[in-house]
N, C-alpha and C positions, 0 to 999 in steps of 0.2 A: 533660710534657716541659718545660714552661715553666716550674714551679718547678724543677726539678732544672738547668735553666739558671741563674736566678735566683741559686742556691742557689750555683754554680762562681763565678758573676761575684764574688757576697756574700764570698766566700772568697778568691779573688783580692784584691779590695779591700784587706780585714783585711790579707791577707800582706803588699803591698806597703806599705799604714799601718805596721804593725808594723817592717819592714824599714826603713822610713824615719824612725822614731821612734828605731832603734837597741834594739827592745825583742830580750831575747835568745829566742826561740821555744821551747828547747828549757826553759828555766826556767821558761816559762807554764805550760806542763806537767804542769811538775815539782810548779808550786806548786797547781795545780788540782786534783790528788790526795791523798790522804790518803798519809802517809808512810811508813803501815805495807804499804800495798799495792804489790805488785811491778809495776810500771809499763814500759814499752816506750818507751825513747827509743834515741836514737842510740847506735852503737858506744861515739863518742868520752865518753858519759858511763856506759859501763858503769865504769870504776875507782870514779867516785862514788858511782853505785848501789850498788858491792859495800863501797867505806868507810861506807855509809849502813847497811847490812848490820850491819857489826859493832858501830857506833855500839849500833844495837838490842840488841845480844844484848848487847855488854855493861851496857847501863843495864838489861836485866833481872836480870844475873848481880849488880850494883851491890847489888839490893834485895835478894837472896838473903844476898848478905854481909854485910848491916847484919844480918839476921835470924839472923845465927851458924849459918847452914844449910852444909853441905858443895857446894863448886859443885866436883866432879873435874874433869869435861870435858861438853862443853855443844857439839852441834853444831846452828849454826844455816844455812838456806838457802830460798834462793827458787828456786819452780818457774814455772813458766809462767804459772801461775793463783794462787800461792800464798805464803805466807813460813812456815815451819814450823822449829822448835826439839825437839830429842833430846836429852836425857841420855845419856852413854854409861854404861850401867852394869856395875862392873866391882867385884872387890872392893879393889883399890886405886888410888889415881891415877892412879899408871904404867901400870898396865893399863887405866881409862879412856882416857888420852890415846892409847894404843896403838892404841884400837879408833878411837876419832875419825879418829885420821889417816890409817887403814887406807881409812875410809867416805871422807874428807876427799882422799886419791888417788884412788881407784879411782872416784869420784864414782857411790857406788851410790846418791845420790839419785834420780841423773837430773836434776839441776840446772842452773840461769844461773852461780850463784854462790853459794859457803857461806864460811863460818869455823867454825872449831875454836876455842874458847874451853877453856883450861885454868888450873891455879891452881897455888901454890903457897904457900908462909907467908906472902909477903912483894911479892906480884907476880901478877896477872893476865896471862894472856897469848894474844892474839887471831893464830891463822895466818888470814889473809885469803886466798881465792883466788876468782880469777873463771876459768870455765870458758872463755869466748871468745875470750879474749886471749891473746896466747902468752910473757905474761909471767911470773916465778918469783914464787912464794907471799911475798906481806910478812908481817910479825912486826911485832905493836905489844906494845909492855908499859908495864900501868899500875902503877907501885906505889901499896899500901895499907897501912893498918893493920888489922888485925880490932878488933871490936868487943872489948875484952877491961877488966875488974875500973871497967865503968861506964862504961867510955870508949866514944863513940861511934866507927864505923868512918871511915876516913880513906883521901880516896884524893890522891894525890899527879899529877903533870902527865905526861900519855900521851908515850910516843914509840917512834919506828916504828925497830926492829931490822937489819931486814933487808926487800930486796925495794921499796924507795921511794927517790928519788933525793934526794939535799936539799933540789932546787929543787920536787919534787913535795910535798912534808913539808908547809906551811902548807894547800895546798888541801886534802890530803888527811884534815886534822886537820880543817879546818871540815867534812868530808863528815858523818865520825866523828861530829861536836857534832852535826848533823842528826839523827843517828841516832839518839844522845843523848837529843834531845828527843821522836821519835817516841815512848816511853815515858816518863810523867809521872813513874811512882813511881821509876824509877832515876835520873832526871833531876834532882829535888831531890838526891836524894845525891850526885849527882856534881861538881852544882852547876857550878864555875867552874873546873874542872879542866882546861878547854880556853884 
């Protein structure tokens, strides 16, 4: 019993240190975890969690498009214990993204939080939704270049469509660069995009 005393007081301490230093709690956190794992903070940082999200999927979808690979639709999401990435497979786009967003309402993950990642010639484009919030699905779109006669792929500066306020835009873009970085190999590619 006297460690487990010990042990509140120990903790008490820290918080109020921490508190008094002005250090932000819920980023100790944040930074104390690996960024590929789905973590448990406060409400008020589920939007970043779920821009952190897509950040991921798309520096993975980044490397698939330097590889000249077909990225249709690409649903990504966190479970409770988990971060997990689908292919929608369909025999065309349209019908990829169809199924995506079928999965992507009806949230037959059982999900925190997913996006929809889809593609087109000229344009990646990420529906972001968090399941807890009761707010309307964002739309980010990156334009690119495909890799095409030597030339390496090109991706040009993200922005958010629909679903994010202006004044939300800049935090929500460094969430994104986070996310970004959680994967190395999309992350050189994308480079300074943010």
């Amino acid at each position: 019993m006297r460690s487990g005393g010990a042990l509140v007081i120990a903790l008490i301490v820290a918080l109020i240190f921490c508190t008094a230093c002005g250090a932000d709690l819920e980023k100790v956190v944040r930074d104390a975890n690996d960024s590929t794992k789905v973590t448990t903070l406060a409400p008020a940082d589920e939007s970043e969690l779920t821009m952190e999200l897509a950040g991921n999927i798309l520096s993975h979808a980044a490397e698939s498009i330097s590889k000249g690979e077909k990225t249709m639709a690409i649903l990504g999401y966190d479970t409770q214990t988990d971060r997990k990435m689908q292919r929608a497979e369909a025999a065309t786009a349209e019908e990829a993204k169809a199924i995506g967003e079928a999965n992507l309402n009806a949230n037959s993950m059982h999900s925190l939080r997913a996006v929809l990642l889809y593609t087109d010639d000229t344009t990646i484009y990420i529906k972001i939704r968090s399941y807890s919030q009761g707010r309307q699905p964002a739309l980010l779109a990156l334009p690119y270049r495909p890799p095409a006669s030597g030339l390496p792929v090109h991706f040009g500066k993200p922005a958010f469509r629909e679903g994010v306020a202006p004044e939300e835009s800049a935090g929500f873009l460094r969430a994104v660069g986070r996310g970004i970085d959680s994967y190395p190999e999309g992350a050189r590619l994308l480079g300074d995009v943010l």
